[in-house]
C-alpha positions as CSV (number, residue, x, y, z in Angstrom):
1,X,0.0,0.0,0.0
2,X,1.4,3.6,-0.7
3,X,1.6,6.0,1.8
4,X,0.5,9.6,1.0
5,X,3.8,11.0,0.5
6,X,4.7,8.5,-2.1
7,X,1.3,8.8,-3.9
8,X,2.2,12.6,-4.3
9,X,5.2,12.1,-5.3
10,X,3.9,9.8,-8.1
11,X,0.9,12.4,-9.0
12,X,4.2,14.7,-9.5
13,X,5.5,13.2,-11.8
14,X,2.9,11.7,-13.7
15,X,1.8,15.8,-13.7
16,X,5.5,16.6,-14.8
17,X,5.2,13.9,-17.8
18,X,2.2,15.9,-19.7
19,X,-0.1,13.5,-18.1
20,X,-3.5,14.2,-16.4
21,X,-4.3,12.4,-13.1
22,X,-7.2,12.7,-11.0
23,X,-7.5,10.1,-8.1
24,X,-4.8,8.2,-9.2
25,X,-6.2,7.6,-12.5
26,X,-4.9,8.8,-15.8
27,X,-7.6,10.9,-17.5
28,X,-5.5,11.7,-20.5
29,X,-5.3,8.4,-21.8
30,X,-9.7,8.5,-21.8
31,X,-10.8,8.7,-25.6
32,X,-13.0,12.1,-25.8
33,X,-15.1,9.9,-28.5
34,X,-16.3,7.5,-25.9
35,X,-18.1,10.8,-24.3
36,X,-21.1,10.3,-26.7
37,X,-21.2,6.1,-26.1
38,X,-21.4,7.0,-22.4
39,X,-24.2,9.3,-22.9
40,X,-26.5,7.3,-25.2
41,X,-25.6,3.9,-22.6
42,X,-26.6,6.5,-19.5
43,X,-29.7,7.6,-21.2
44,X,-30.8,4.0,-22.3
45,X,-30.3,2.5,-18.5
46,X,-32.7,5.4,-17.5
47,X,-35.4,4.8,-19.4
48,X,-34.9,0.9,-18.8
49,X,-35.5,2.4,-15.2
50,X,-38.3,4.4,-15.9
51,X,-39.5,1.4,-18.2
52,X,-39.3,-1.2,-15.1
53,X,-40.6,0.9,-12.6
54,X,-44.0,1.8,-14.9
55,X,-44.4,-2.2,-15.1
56,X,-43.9,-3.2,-11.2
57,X,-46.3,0.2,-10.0
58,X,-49.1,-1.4,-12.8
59,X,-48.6,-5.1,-11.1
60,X,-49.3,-3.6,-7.7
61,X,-52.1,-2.0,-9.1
62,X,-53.7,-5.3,-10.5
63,X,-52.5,-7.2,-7.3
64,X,-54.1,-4.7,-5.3
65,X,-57.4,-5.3,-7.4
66,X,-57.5,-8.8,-7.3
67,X,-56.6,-8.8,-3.6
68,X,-59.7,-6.6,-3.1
69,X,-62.2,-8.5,-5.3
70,X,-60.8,-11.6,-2.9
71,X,-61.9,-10.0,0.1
72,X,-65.4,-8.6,-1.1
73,X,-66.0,-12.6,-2.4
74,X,-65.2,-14.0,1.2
75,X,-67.4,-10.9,2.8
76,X,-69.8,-12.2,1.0
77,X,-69.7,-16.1,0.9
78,X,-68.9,-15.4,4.8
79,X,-72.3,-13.5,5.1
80,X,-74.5,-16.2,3.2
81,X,-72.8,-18.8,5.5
82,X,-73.9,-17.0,8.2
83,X,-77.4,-16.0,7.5
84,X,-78.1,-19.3,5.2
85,X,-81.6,-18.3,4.8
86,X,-80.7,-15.0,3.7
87,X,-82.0,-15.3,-0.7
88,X,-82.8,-18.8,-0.1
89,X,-86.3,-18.3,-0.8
90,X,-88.5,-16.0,-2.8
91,X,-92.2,-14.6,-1.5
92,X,-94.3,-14.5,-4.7
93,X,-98.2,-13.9,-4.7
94,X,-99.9,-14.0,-7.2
């Protein structure tokens, strides 16, 4: 591991060799046409984001329906079981 001192003293004289270093790295040997391919990879993760967010807040949605349509079906098979001569006959005169 490099102590501090020494990594100065190699930022020195990378700096004194026409070479650009920032965090250790050298940034001068970066191709300035790779700028653009960064971009259009950045912009295509974020709507891949945007894209897989929209799909798992439409899933809750429906799970959250169906979920809700479950409980009003047992509400209601629970009230018949209950009341079992609740609708089971008809008063008709005639």
């Amino acid at each position: 591991m490099m102590r501090a001192s020494e990594k100065e003293e190699t930022d020195a004289r990378s700096l004194s060799s026409g070479q650009t270093v920032m965090a250790g790295i050298d940034i001068s040997a970066m191709d300035p046409y790779s700028i653009p391919d960064l971009s259009v990879a950045m912009s295509t993760v974020k709507v891949q984001n945007q894209v897989a967010e929209s799909v798992m807040a439409k899933t809750l949605d429906v799970t959250e329906q169906g979920g809700q349509a479950l409980i009003d079906m047992m509400r209601s098979s629970m009230e018949r079981s209950v009341n079992p001569a609740v609708g089971g006959n008809v008063d008709v005169r005639v």
